[in-house]
KOLRO-246278 format. One record per atom (N, C-alpha, C): x, z, y. Coordinates in steps of 0.02 Angstrom, whole numbers, padded with zeros to 5 digits, always signed. Layout:
<recs>
XZY ...
</recs>
This chain:
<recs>
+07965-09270+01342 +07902-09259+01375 +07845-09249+01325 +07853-09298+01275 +07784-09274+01211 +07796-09252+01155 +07865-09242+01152 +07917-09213+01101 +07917-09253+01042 +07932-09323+01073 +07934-09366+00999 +07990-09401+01010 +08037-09383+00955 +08112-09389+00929 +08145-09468+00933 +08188-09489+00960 +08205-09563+00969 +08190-09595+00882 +08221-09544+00830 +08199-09579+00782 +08112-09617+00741 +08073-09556+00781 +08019-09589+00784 +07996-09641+00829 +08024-09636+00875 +08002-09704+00916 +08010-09772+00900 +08090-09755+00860 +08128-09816+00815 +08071-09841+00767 +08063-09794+00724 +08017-09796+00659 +07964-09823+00675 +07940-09797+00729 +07858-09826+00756 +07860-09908+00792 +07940-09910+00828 +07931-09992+00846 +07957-10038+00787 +07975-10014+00729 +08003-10060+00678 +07910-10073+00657 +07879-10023+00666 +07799-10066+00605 +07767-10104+00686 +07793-10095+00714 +07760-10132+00782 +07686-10089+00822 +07708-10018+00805 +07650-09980+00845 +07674-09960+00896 +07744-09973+00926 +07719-09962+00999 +07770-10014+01013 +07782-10014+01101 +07845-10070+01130 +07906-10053+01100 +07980-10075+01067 +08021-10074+01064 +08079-10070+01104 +08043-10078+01157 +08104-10074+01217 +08091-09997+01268 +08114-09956+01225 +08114-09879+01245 +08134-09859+01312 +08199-09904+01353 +08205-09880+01394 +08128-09900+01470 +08086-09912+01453 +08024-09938+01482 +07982-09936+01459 +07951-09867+01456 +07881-09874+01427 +07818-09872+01466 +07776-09907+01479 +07727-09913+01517 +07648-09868+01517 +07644-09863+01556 +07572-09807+01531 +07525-09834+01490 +07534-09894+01465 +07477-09908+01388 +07543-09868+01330 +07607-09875+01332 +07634-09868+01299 +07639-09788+01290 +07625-09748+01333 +07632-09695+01331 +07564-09664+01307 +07526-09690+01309 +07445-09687+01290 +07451-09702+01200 +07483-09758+01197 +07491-09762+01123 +07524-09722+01087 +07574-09686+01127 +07612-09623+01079 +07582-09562+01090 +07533-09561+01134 +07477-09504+01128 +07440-09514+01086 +07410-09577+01077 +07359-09588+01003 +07414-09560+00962 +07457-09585+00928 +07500-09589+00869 +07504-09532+00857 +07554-09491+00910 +07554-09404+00900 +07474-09384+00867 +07425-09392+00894 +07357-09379+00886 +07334-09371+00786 +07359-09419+00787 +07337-09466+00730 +07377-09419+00656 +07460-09421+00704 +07522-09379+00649 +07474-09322+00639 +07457-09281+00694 +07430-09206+00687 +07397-09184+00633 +07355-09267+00622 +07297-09252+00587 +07315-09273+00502 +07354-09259+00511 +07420-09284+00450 +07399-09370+00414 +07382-09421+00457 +07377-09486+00439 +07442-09513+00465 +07477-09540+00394 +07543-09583+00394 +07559-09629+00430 +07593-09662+00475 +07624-09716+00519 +07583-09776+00452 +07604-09789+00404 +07621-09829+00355 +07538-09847+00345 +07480-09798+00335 +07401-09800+00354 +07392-09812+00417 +07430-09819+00452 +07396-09823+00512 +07410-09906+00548 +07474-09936+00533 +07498-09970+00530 +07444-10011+00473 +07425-09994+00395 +07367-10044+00384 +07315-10069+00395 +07287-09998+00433 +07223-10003+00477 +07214-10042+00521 +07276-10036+00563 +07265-10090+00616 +07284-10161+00597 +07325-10173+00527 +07313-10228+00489 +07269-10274+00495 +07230-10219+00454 +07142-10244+00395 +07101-10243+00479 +07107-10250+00542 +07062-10236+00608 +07082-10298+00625 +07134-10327+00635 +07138-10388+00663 +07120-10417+00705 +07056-10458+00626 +07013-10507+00649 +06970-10471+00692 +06972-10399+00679 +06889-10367+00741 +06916-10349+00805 +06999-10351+00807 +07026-10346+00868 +07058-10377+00910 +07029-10445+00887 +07031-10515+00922 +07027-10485+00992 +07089-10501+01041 +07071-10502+01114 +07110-10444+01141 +07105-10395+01070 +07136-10322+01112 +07209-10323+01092 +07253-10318+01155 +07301-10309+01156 +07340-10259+01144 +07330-10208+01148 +07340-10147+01122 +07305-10108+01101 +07275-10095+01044 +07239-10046+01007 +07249-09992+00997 +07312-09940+01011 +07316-09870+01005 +07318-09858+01080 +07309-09882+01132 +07312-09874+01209 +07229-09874+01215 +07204-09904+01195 +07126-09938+01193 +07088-09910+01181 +07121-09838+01091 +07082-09843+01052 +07026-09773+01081 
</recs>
């Protein structure tokens, strides 16, 4: 449907940017692989993106999902 490859989905739930449990993805979850795709386009790495939301944390106290959110 968004043409993103099981191996990326793998890749993306091993750094913990989206749910891991593929066969159920929920519309935040599908929102987050719309950010992500978004993000790839703009040629910023899983691996940057994954720090970003690192180093945010503490400012994203509360938010539960930040690429659904963002």
């Amino acid at each position: 449907m968004l043409g993103v490859t099981e191996r990326q989905l793998r890749s993306w739930g091993r750094r913990g940017l989206i749910s891991t449990d593929a066969a159920s993805f929920s519309f935040h979850d599908l929102l987050a692989l719309k950010t992500l795709l978004k993000l790839r386009e703009q040629n910023i790495s899983p691996r940057i993106i994954s720090r970003a939301l690192d180093s945010l944390k503490s400012k994203l106290a509360g938010v539960e999902r930040p690429l659904s959110e963002l």
